[in-house]
C-alpha positions in Angstrom: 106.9 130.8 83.4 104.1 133.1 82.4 100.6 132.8 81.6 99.8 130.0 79.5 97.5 130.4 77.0 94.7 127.9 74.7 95.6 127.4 71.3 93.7 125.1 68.9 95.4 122.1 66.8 94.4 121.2 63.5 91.9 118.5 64.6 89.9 121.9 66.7 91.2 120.1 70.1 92.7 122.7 72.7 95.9 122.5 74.4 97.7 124.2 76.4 100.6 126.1 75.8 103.5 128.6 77.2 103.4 130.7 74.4 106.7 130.1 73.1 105.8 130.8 69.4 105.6 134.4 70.0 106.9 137.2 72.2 109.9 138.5 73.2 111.3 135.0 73.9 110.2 133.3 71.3 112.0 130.9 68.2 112.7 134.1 66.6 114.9 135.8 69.2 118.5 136.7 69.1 120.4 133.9 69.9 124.0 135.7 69.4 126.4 134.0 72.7 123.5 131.4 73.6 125.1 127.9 72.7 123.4 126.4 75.7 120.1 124.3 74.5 117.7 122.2 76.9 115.9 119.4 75.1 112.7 118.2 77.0 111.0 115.0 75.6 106.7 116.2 76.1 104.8 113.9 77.9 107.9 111.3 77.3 106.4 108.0 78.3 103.0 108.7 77.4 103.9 109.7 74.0 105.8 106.5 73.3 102.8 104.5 74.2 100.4 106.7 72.1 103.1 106.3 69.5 102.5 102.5 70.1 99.0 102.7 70.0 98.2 105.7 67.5 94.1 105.1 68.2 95.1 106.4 71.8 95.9 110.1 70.9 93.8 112.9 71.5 92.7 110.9 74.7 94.3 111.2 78.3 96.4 108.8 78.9 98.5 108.1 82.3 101.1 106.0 82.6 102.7 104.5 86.0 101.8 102.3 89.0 98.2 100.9 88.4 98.1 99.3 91.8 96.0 100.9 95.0 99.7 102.3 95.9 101.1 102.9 91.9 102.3 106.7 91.2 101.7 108.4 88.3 104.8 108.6 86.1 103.7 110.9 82.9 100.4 111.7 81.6 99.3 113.2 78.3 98.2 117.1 78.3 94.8 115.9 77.9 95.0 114.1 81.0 96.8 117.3 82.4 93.8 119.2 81.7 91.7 117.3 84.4 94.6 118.1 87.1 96.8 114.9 86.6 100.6 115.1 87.5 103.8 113.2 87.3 104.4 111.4 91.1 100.9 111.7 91.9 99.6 109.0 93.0 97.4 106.8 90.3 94.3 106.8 92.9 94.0 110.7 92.6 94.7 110.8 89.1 91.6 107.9 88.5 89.4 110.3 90.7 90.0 113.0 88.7 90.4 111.7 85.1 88.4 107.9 85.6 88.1 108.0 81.5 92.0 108.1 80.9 94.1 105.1 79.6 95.9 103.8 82.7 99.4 102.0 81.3 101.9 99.9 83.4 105.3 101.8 82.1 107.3 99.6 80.2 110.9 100.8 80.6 112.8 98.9 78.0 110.9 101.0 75.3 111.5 104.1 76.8 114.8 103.7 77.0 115.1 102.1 73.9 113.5 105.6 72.6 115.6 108.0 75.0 118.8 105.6 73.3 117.9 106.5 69.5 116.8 110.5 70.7 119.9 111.0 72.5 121.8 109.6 68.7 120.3 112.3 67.0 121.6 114.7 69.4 125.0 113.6 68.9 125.1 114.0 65.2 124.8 117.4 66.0 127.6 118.0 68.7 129.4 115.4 70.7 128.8 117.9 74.3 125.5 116.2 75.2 124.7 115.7 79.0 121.8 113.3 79.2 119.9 114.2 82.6 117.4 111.2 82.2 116.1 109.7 80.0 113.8 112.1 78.3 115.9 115.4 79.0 119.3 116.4 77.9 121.8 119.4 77.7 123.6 120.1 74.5 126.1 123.0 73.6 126.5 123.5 70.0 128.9 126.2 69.8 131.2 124.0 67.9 128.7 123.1 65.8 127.5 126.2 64.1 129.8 126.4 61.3 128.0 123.2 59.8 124.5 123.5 60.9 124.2 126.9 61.9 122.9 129.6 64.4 121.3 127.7 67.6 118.4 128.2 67.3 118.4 126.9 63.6 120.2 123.6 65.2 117.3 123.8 67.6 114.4 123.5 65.5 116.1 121.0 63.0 116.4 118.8 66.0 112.8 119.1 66.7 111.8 118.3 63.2 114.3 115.2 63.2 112.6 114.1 66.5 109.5 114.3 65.2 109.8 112.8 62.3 112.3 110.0 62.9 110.7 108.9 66.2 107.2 109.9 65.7 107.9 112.1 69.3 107.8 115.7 70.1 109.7 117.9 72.4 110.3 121.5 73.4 113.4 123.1 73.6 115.2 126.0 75.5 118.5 128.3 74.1 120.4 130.2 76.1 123.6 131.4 77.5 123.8 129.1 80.5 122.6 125.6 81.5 119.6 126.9 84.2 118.3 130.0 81.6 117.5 127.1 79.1 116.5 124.7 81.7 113.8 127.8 82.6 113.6 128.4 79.0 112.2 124.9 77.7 109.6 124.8 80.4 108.3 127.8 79.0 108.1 126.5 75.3 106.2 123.4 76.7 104.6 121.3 74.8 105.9 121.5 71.9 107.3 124.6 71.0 111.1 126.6 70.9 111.9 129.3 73.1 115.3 131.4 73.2 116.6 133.8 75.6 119.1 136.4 74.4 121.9 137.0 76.5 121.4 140.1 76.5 117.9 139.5 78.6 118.6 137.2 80.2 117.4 139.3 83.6 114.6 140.7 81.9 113.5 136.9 81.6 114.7 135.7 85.0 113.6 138.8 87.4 109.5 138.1 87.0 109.5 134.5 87.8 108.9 133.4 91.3 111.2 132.1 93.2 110.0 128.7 93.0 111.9 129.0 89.6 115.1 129.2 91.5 117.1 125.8 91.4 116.8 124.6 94.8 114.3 126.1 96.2 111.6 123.8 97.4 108.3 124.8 99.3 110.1 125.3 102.7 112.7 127.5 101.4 110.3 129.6 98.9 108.0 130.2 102.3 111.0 131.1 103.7 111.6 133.9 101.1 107.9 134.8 100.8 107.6 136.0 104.8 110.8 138.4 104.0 109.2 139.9 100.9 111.1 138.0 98.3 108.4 136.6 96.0 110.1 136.7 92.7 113.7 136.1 91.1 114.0 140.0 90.6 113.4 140.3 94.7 116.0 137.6 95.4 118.8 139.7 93.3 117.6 143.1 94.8 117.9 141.6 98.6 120.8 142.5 100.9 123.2 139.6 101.2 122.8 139.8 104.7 119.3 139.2 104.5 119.8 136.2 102.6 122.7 134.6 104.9 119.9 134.7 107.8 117.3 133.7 106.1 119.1 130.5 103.8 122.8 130.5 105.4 125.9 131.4 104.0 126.2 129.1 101.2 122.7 128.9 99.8 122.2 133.0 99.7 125.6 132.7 97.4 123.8 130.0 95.4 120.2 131.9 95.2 122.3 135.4 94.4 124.2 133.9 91.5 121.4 132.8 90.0 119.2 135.4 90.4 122.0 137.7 88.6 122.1 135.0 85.9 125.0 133.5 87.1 125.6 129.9 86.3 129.4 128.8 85.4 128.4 125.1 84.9 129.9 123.6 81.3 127.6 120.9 79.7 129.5 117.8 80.9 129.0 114.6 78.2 130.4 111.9 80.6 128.3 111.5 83.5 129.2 108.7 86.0 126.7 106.4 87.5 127.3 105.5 91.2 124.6 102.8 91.5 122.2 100.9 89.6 119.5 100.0 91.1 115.2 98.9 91.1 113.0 98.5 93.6 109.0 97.6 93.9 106.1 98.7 96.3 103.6 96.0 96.7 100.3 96.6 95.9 99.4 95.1 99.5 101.9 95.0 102.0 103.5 91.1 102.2 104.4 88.8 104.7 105.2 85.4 102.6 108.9 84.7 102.0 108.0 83.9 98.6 106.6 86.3 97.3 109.4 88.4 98.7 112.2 85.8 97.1 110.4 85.8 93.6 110.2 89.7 93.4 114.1 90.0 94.9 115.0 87.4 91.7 112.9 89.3 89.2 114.4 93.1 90.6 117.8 91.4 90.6 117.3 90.3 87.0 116.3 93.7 86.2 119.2 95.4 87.9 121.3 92.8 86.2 120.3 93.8 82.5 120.8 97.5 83.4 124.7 96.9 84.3 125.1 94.6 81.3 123.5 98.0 78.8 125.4 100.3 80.8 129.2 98.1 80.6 129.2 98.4 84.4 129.5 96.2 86.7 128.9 96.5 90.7 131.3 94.9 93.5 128.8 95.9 96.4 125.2 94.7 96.6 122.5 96.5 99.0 119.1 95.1 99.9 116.6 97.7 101.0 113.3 96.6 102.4 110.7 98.8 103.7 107.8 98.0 106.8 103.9 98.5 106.5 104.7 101.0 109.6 107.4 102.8 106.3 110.3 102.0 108.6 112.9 101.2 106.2 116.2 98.9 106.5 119.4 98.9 104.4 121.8 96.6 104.3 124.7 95.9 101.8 127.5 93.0 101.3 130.7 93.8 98.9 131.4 90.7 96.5 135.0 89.5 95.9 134.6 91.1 92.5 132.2 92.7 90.3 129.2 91.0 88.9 126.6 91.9 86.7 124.8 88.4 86.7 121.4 88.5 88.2 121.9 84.7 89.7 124.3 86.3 91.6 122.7 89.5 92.8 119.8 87.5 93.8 122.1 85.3 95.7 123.4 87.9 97.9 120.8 90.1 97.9 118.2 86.7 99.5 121.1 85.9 102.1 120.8 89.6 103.4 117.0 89.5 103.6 117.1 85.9 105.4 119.7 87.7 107.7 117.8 90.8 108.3 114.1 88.1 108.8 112.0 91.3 109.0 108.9 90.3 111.2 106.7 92.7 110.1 104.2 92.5 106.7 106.7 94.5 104.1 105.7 97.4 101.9 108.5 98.0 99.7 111.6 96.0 98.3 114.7 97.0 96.4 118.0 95.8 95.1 120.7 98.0 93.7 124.4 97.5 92.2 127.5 100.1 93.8 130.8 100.1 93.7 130.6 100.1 90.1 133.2 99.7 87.2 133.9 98.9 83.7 133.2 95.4 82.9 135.8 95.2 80.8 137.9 95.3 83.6 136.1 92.8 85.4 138.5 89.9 86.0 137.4 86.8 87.4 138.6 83.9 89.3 137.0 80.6 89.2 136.3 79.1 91.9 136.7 75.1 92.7 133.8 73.6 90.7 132.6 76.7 89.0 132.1 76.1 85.3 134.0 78.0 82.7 130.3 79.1 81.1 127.8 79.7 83.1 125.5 82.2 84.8 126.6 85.0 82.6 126.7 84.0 79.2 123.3 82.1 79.7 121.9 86.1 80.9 124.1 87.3 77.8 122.6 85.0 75.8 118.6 85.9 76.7 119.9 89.5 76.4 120.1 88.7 72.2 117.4 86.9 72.5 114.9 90.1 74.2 116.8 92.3 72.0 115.0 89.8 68.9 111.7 88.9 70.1 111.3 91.4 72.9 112.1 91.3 77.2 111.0 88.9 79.2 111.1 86.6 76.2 113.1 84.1 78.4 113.2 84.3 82.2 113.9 81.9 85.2 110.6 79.5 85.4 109.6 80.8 88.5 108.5 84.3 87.4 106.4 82.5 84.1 103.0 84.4 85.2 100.6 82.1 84.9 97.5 84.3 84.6 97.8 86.5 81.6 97.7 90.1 82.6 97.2 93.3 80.1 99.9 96.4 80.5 96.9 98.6 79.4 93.7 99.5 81.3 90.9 101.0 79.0 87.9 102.5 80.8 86.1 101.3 77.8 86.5 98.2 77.5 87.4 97.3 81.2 86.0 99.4 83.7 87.9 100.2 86.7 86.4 99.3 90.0 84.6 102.2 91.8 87.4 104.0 93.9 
């Protein structure tokens, strides 16, 4: 998205940045017919832990997986600097940055973060399409009268962000939903970046044509043998060319946006199909047990997830994954929805006994479909069931995390009973040599 270019903070320390601040699609550009903005939380989960732990920043920290198979989830731009990404996995990222902060993600805070980010969005305009839990479309076209010109609305986001929730993030503005998407990648990290309308193609045509939504590796090599390295090539290209070298409906796709095409409205509401988790061991496992504790704690977890989302699922799927990465599926649809965890876990262990996998397993997974509003979720007792049970007991330890934090009650058999630190500081607990 161009060159990126040093700049110096006021502590003298270098970071990098796209070069949003100035230029010809920078804060200060025309922002007449752009009501499209792209919010991108920076460094999302690493900045809530280093808001967390304030003697962390200016250092690298990575957060994700810190087993022999964990991922990297997000990592600081000082641990970008030494070649660390996002889904990398966490034995790379220790070979190339062994003096970073490695931090187990702990997803309650983040969300409870993305949940008080996404609020201030909607004081601004109620058209905001969360993409996850650190990104987020708004269109503020109906909010202009009262806050003013986008880009205005832009930056006094960023200042809110930043001062309410101690958090930073960049922001794109522009005419469509993929233009802003581009155009907040460019202001990375940290920084505002419009596009007029009115160059929109002067913006798009130099990128390459990895920039194009939807084109992956195979397809941009696919482009590159015919001559097509950048956006501007893809627009200039005979359809026909295209339709043999994508098929019919991509080459429409690729041309559309390539002319700066893209009818797609920011939608608020977005439906959820499925709420799931799932875990890779550290070592693959054979022991039953170990299998049944970590199918109770995912289906606790899944559990929580319907209960903050006022969903509740009807169909329960088990997935569990070989040594050899085989992987099995297999699902069972309840009588009626449930988002208890004592009953998740229930179905979810009679469809790993019935499945009796014989090989050492790699991966496990439980996930809620079907899903629909728990208010709606009507319930017939059977003969012997008590009237309170199961679910108001998980209701209940919900008020109580909410109070004094998760895990804060849990069933007995997932007490730890070695005490083990999220955080893993090179300096005070060296890692073992790699």
């Amino acid at each position: 998205m161009g060159r990126s270019q040093q700049i110096r903070t006021a502590s003298g320390r270098s970071q990098r940045r796209g070069g949003s601040s100035s230029g010809a699609f920078g804060p200060e550009g025309d922002d007449t017919g752009c009501p499209v903005l792209h919010v991108d939380m920076d460094a999302f989960f690493a900045s809530v832990e280093i808001r967390r732990r304030p003697e962390l920043a200016g250092r690298p920290v990575v957060v994700g997986g810190t087993g022999p198979r964990g991922v990297v989830s997000s990592a600081s731009y000082e641990a970008r600097e030494y070649g660390v990404r996002s889904a990398m996995p966490t034995s790379r990222a220790r070979r190339l940055c062994p003096h970073a902060i490695y931090i187990h993600p702990d997803h309650d805070a983040y969300r409870e973060a993305s949940t008080a980010i996404m609020a201030i969005f909607r004081d601004v305009t109620p058209l905001v399409e969360p993409l996850s839990v650190d990104e987020a479309f708004l269109d503020v076209a109906g909010a202009v009268r009262l806050f003013g010109r986008p880009a205005a609305i832009a930056a006094a986001l960023r200042r809110r962000v930043r001062t309410e929730q101690g958090l930073t993030c960049s922001v794109g503005v522009a005419a469509t939903k993929y233009v802003a998407k581009l155009a907040s990648t460019r202001a990375k990290p940290d920084g505002l970046s419009v596009v007029p309308a009115a160059a929109t193609l002067e913006f798009l045509h130099p990128l390459p044509v990895e920039a194009l939504w939807g084109v992956g590796e195979r397809t941009a090599e696919t482009l590159r043998r015919l001559g097509l390295t950048t956006v501007g090539d893809v627009a200039a290209a005979p359809a026909g060319m295209l339709r043999h070298a994508v098929g019919v409906a991509a080459a429409a796709h690729l041309a559309a946006l390539a002319a700066g095409d893209d009818p797609r409205r920011v939608t608020p509401e977005r439906v959820e199909k499925s709420i799931g988790a799932e875990t890779t061991f550290d070592v693959d496992v054979a022991d039953p047990e170990v299998i049944r504790r970590t199918l109770l704690a995912l289906a606790g977890t899944v559990a929580g997830r319907l209960r903050a989302a006022g969903q509740a699922g009807r169909t329960v799927a088990l997935k569990v994954r070989l040594a050899d990465f085989t992987t099995m599926t297999r699902s069972r649809t309840l009588h009626t929805g449930t988002d208890v965890a004592r009953e998740l876990f229930d179905t979810a262990w009679a469809l790993f006994r019935t499945l009796a996998p014989t090989s050492p397993i790699r991966l496990v997974g439980v996930r809620a479909e079907s899903l629909g509003a728990v208010d709606g979720l009507s319930r017939q007792l059977a003969l012997g069931d008590r009237e309170v049970g199961w679910r108001e007991a998980e209701r209940a330890a919900d008020a109580v995390a909410v109070r004094f934090g998760p895990n804060t009650v849990r069933p007995a058999s997932l007490v730890p009973t070695v005490s083990q630190e999220r955080i893993i500081d090179p300096l005070s607990d060296p890692l073992p040599p790699s």
